[in-house]
C-alpha positions in Angstrom: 0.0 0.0 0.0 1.4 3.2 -1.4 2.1 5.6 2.0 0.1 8.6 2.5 2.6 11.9 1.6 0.0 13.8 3.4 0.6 12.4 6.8 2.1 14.7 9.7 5.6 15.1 10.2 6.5 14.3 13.3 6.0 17.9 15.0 2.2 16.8 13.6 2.2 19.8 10.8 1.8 18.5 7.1 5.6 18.1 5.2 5.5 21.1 2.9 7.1 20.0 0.2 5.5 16.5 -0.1 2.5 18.2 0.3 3.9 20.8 -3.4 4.5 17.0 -4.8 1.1 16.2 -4.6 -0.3 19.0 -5.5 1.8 18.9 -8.7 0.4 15.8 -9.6 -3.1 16.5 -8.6 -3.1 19.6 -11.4 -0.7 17.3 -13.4 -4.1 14.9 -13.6 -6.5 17.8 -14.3 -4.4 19.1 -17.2 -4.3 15.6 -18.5 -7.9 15.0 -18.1 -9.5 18.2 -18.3 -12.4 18.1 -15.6 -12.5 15.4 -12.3 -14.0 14.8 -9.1 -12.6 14.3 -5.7 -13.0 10.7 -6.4 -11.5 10.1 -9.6 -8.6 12.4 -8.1 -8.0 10.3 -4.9 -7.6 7.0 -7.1 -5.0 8.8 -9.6 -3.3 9.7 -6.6 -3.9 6.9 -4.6 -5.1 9.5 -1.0 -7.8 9.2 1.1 -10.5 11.1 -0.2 -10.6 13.4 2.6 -7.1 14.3 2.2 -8.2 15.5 -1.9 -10.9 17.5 -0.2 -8.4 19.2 1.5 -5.7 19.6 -0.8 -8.8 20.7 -3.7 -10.0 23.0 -1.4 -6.3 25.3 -0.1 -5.8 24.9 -4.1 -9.2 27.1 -5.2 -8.5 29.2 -1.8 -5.6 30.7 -4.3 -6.9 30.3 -7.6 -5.2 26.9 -9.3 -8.8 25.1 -9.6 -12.2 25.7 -10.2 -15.8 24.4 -10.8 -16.0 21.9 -13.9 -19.0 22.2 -15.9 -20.4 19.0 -14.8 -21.6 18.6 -11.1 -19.1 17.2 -8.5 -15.7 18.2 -11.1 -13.2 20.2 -10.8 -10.6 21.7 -13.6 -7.3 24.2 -13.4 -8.4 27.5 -12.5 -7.6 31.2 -14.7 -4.7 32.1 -12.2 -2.5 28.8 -14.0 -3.1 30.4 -17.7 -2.1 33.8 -16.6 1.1 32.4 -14.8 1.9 30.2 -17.8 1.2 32.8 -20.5 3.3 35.3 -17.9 6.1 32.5 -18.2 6.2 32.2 -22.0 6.0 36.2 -22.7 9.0 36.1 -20.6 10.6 33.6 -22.3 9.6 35.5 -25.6 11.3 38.2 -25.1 14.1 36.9 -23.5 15.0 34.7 -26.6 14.2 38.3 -28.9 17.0 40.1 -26.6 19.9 38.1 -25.8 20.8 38.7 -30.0 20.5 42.6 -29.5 22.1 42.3 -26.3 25.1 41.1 -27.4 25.6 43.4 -30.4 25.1 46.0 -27.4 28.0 44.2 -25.6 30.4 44.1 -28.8 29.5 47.6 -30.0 30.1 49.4 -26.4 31.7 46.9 -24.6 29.4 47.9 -21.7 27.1 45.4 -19.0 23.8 44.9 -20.7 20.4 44.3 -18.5 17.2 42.8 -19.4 14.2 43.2 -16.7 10.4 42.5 -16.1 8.4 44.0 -13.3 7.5 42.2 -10.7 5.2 44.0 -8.2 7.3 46.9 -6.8 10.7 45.3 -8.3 13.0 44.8 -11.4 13.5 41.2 -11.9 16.5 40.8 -13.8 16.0 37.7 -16.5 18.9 38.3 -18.2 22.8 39.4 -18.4 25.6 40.1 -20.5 28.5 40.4 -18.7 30.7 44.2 -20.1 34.0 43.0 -21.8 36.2 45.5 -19.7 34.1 46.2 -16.1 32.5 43.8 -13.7 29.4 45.8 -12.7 27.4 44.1 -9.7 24.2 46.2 -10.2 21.8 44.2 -11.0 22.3 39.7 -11.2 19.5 37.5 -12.8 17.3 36.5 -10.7 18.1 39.4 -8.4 15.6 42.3 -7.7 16.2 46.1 -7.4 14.0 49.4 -6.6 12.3 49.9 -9.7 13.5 54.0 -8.5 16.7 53.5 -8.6 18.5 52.7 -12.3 18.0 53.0 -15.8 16.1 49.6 -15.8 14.0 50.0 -13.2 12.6 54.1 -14.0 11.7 52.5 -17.5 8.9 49.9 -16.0 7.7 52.1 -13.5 7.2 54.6 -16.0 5.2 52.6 -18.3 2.8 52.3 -15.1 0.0 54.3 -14.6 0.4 57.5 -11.9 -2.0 56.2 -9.2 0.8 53.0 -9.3 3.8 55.0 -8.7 1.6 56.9 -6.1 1.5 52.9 -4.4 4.9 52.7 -5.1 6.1 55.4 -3.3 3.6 54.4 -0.7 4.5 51.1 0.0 8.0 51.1 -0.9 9.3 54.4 -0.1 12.2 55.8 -1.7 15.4 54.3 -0.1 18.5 55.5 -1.3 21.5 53.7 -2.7 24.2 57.1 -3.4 23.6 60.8 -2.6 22.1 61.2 -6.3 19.5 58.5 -6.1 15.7 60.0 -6.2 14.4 60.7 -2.7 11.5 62.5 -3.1 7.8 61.6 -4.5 7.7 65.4 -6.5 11.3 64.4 -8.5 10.4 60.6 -8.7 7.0 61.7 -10.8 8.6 64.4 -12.8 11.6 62.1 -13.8 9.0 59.1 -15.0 6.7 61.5 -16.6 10.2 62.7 -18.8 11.3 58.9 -19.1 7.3 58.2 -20.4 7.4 61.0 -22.8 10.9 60.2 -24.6 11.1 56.9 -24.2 14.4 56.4 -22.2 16.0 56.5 -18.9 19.1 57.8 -17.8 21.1 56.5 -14.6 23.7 58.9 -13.3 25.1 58.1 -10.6 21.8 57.1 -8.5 22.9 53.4 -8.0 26.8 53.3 -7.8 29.5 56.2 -7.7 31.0 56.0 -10.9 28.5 54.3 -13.3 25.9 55.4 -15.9 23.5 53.8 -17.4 20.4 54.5 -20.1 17.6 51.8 -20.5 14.5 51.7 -22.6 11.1 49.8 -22.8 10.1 46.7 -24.7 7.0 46.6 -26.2 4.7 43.5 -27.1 2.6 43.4 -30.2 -0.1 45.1 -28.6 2.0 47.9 -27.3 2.2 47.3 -23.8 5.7 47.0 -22.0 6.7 44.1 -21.4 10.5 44.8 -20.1 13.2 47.4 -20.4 16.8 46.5 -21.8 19.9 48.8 -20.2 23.3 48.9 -20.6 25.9 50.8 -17.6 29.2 51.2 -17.6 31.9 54.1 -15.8 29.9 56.9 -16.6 32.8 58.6 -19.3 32.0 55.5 -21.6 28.3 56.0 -21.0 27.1 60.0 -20.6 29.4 63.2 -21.0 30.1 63.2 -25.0 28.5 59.8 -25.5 25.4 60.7 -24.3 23.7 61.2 -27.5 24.7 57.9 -28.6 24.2 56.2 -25.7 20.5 57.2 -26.2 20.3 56.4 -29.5 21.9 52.8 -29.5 19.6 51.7 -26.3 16.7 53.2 -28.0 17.3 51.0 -31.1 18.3 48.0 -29.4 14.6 48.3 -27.7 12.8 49.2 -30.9 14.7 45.8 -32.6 13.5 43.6 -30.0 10.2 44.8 -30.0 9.4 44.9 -33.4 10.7 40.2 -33.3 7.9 40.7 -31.1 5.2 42.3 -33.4 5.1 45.6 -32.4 5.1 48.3 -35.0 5.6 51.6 -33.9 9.2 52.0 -32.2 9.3 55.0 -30.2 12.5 56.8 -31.2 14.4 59.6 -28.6 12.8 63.4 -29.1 
């Protein structure tokens, strides 16, 4: 008899991550099968009934099941498409950057970023290494203030105002050098500026000594989807090289999004 992985540990609370295993294979089932019911579940999985009543139940508390059209079944809940279409737009436009990224790389020898919002943070997806300065900024899979940086100004500026009113709200504006934005009045002028031409500049804000410009990412439909950068010591990046440290980031963005369908780049004013 196969054991029960939803028995107590021995503290008497349910093992987390056996209970994750299950529930894998509980929406594994559904997405195999389309629509079940508590029954036909606890023989796939070989559980006590009671214990699929339980586990069905915490899973439509947050959205991974619902109703199935016929009495007594259940299928995957909504919340599963959006994370999984959320997963392959990321992918999407990961695999459309990492081509223009390098040309970046070659052509300024500079640190290029790549970033989706998530909540109140930049998620970094992606990273290529500059060919002459290590610049810890921003890692993959790190997060950073979507205030401070190039990156980061560009998807809060794509939000509407009442969400950088939340922001600034629930995140405040904590500080990383003496140039970084500290104030709500700046922080809204400087997106409204980064909304209205398209690009971001970093001076300073995140580490003495490095500069950075970003711009957005758009989808087919014209909605932001993520913001490419590239930083470096700020001599390489602003001063007489501003202009073109504009104009390259701005194309690089416009490349990516038109692989990705959209049609009307936004070049700098």
């Amino acid at each position: 008899m196969a054991s029960n992985i939803l028995e107590p540990k021995d503290d008497g609370q349910p093992n987390p991550i056996q209970v994750l295993a299950k529930a894998g294979t509980l929406l594994d089932a559904l997405a195999d099968n389309g629509e079940l019911t508590a029954r036909e579940l606890a023989d796939i999985l070989g559980e006590p009934r009671s214990s699929i009543y339980r586990l069905l139940a915490s899973l439509a508390d947050i959205g991974f099941i619902d109703s199935g059209q016929d009495r007594g079944t259940v299928q995957l809940g909504i919340k599963l498409f959006c994370l999984g279409s959320s997963a392959i737009r990321s992918r999407d436009v990961r695999a459309a950057a990492i081509p223009r990224m390098g040309e970046l790389r070659e052509k300024n020898g500079n640190t290029v970023f790549l970033a989706i919002r998530r909540d109140f943070e930049a998620l970094c997806i992606e990273r290529l290494e500059g060919l002459t300065t290590v610049n810890n900024a921003l890692l993959p899979g790190n997060t950073g203030h979507l205030h401070v940086g190039a990156v980061g100004r560009v998807l809060l500026a794509a939000e509407p105002r009442a969400f950088w009113r939340e922001y600034v709200a629930s995140v405040g504006l904590p500080t990383s050098t003496e140039r970084t934005i500290s104030s709500r009045a700046e922080l809204e002028r400087t997106l409204a500026e980064v909304h209205e031409s398209g690009f971001s500049i970093s001076d300073e804000d995140r580490l003495p000594g490095m500069a950075g410009v970003g711009a957005p990412i758009h989808d087919h439909a014209g909605r932001v989807r993520a913001a490419i950068s590239f930083s470096g010591p700020r001599p390489l990046v602003l001063g007489k090289n501003t202009e073109e440290s504009i104009a390259t980031i701005v194309a690089a963005a416009a490349a990516i999004s038109a692989d990705l369908g959209y049609a009307d780049a936004h070049e700098p004013s």
